[in-house]
C-alpha positions in Angstrom: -2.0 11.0 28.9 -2.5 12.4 25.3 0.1 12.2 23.0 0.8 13.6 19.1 1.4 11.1 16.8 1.9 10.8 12.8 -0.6 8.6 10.9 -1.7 7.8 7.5 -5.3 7.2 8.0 -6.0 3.2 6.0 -10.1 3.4 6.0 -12.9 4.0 7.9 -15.9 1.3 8.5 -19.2 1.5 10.4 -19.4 0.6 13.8 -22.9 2.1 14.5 -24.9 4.7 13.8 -23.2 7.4 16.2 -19.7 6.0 15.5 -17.2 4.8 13.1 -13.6 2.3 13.4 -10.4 4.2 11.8 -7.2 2.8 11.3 -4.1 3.8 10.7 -0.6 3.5 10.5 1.9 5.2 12.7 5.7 5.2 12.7 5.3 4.9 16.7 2.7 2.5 17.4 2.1 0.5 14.1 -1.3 0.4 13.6 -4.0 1.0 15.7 -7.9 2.3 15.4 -9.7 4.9 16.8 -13.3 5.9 17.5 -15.0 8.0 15.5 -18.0 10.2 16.1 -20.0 10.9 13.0 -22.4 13.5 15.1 -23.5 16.2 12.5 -22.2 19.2 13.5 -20.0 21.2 11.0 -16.6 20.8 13.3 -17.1 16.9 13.3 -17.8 17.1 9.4 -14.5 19.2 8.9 -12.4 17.1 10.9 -13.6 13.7 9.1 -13.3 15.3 5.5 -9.4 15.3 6.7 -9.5 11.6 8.0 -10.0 10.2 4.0 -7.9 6.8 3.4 -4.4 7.7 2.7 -4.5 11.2 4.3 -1.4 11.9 6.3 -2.2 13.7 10.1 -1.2 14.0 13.0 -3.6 13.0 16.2 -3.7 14.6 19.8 -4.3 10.9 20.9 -4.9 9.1 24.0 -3.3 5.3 23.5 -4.2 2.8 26.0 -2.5 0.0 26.0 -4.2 -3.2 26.2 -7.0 -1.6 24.3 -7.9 -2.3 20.7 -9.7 1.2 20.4 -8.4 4.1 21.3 -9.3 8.1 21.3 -8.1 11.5 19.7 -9.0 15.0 20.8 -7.7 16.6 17.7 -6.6 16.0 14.0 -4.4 18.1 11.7 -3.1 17.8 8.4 0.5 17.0 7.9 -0.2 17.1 4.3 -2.6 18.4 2.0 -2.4 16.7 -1.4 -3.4 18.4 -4.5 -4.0 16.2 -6.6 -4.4 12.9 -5.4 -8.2 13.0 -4.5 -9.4 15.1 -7.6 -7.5 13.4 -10.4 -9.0 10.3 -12.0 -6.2 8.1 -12.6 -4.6 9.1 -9.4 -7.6 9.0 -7.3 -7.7 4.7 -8.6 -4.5 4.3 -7.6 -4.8 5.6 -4.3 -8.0 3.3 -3.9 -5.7 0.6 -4.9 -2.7 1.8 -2.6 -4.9 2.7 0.2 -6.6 -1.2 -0.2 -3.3 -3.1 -0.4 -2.0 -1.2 2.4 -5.2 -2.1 5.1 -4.7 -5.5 3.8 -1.1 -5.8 4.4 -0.2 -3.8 7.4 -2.6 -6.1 9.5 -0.7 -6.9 12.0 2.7 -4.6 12.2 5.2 -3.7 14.6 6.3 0.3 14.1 8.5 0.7 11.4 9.5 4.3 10.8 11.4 3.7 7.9 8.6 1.7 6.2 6.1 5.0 7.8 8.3 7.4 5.7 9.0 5.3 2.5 4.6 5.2 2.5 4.2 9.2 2.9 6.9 10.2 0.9 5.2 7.5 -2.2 2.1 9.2 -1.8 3.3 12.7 -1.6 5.2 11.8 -4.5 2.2 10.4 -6.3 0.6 13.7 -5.6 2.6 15.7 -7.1 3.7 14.0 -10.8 2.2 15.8 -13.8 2.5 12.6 -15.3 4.3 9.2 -16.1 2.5 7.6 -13.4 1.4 4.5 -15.2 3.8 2.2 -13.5 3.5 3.6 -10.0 2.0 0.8 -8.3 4.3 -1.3 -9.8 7.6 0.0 -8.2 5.3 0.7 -4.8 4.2 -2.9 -4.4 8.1 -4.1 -5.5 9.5 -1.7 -2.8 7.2 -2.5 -0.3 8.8 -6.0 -0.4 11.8 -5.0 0.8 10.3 -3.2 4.2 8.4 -7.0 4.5 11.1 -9.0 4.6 10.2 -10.9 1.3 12.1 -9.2 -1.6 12.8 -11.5 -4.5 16.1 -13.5 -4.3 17.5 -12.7 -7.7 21.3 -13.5 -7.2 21.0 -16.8 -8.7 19.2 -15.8 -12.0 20.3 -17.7 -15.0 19.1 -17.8 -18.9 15.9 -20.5 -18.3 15.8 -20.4 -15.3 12.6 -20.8 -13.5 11.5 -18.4 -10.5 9.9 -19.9 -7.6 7.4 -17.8 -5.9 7.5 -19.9 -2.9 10.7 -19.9 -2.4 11.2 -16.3 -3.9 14.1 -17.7 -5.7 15.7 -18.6 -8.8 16.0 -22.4 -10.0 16.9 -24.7 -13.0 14.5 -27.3 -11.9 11.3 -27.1 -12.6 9.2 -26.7 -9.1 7.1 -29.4 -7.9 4.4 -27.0 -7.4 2.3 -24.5 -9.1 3.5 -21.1 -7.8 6.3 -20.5 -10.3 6.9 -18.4 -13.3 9.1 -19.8 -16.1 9.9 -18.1 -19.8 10.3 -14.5 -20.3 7.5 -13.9 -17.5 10.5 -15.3 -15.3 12.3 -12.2 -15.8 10.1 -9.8 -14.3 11.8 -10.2 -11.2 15.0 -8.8 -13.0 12.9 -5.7 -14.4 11.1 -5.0 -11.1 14.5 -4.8 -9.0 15.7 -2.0 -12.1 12.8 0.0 -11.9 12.2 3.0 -9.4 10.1 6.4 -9.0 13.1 8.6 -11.1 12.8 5.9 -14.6 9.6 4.3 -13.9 8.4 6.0 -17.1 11.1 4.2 -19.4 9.2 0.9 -19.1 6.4 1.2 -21.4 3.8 -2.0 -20.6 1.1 -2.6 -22.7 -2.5 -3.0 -20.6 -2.2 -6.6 -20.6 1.3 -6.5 -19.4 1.3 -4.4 -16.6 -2.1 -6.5 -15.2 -0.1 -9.6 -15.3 2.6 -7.9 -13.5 0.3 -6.3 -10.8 -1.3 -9.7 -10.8 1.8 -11.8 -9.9 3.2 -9.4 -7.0 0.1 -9.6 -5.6 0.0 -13.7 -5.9 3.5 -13.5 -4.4 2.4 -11.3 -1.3 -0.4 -13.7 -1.2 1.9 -16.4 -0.5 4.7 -14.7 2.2 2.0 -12.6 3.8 -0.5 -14.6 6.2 -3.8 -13.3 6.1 -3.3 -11.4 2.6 -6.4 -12.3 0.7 -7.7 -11.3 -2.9 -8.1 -7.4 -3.1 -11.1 -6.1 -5.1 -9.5 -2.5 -6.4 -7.1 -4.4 -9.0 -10.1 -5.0 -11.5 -11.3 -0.8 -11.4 -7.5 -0.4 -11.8 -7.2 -2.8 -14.6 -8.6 -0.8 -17.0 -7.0 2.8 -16.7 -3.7 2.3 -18.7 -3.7 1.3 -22.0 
């Protein structure tokens, strides 16, 4: 039985020459992947121009379950973005977004709240004439919440250390090496004031905001199984001065 579902499409890979793998993320069925035909015809090129990684659609789908593939009959836009794919500095951080996102939404249960909080980001994103810079920043931070793994910062103290692994604050010094201590150990603090309305009030220098992107990612490295090393974070490094 077909059914229409939502989806922000996460990337497309090659499965042979007359077909491609899709995935996506649905607020009904987590994720899931499709078939693809890549046949040249001008309808089939049309309707993958719309499948693009972060493009929001909805699919007249077939869902089997027990399958890891399924099928769609038709695709249409939910939403057409302006912006996103044409402008530079946007287009990175959708590369980055639309990277982090296939690499942490491996295996997901639906979440409709998290589905929304994603689309309404990027629509966001798409639509900002500027003071972007810090974006990603409040994206990754918020995305922690919807994981299960945001920052325990109620027990912050002057000198305190923060323990990644324990995503905690503590006056010991940890017996390992995933911790922050100094003023670095305050990031957590800054992250949990930050959102999309003041983002812009935080000015980062370049080397800054890297060392923040860089230790949000270590810390989804270490509560996420399966959340390896990304490769868009060293295009994205050099975009904000």
């Amino acid at each position: 039985m077909e059914e229409k579902i939502l989806a922000i499409v996460l990337n497309t890979v090659k499965h042979s020459d007359r077909h491609n793998i899709m995935s996506v993320y649905t607020p009904s069925h987590g994720r899931i992947s499709f078939i693809v035909s890549v046949a040249g015809s001008k309808a089939t090129r049309i309707r993958n121009a719309r499948l693009q990684p972060l493009s929001i659609v909805e699919l007249t789908a077939r869902i089997k379950n027990g399958k890891e593939l399924h099928s769609f009959t038709q695709v249409s836009p939910v939403v057409v973005y302006r912006d996103l794919y044409y402008n530079p500095i946007k287009n990175v951080l959708g590369i980055f977004i639309a990277e982090f996102l296939n690499r942490l939404l491996r295996d997901t249960i639906a979440d409709r709240k998290m589905w929304t909080f994603i689309a309404d980001s990027l629509q966001l994103l798409d639509r900002l004439p500027s003071g972007i810079a810090n974006f990603h920043i409040v994206f990754l931070h918020s995305m922690a919440t919807f994981c299960g793994i945001s920052p325990d910062i109620s027990n912050y103290h002057e000198n305190y250390f923060f323990d990644m692994q324990a995503g905690t604050y503590t006056s010991k010094l940890p017996v390992h090496k995933a911790y922050i201590g100094g003023e670095d150990a305050k990031l957590p603090i800054i992250l949990e004031r930050m959102n999309y309305t003041n983002m812009h009030l935080w000015k980062f220098s370049r080397n800054e905001r890297n060392r923040i992107i860089e230790g949000i990612l270590n810390y989804y490295e270490i509560h996420i199984p399966g959340m390896a090393k990304m490769r868009s974070p060293d295009v994205l490094r050099q975009i904000f001065d």
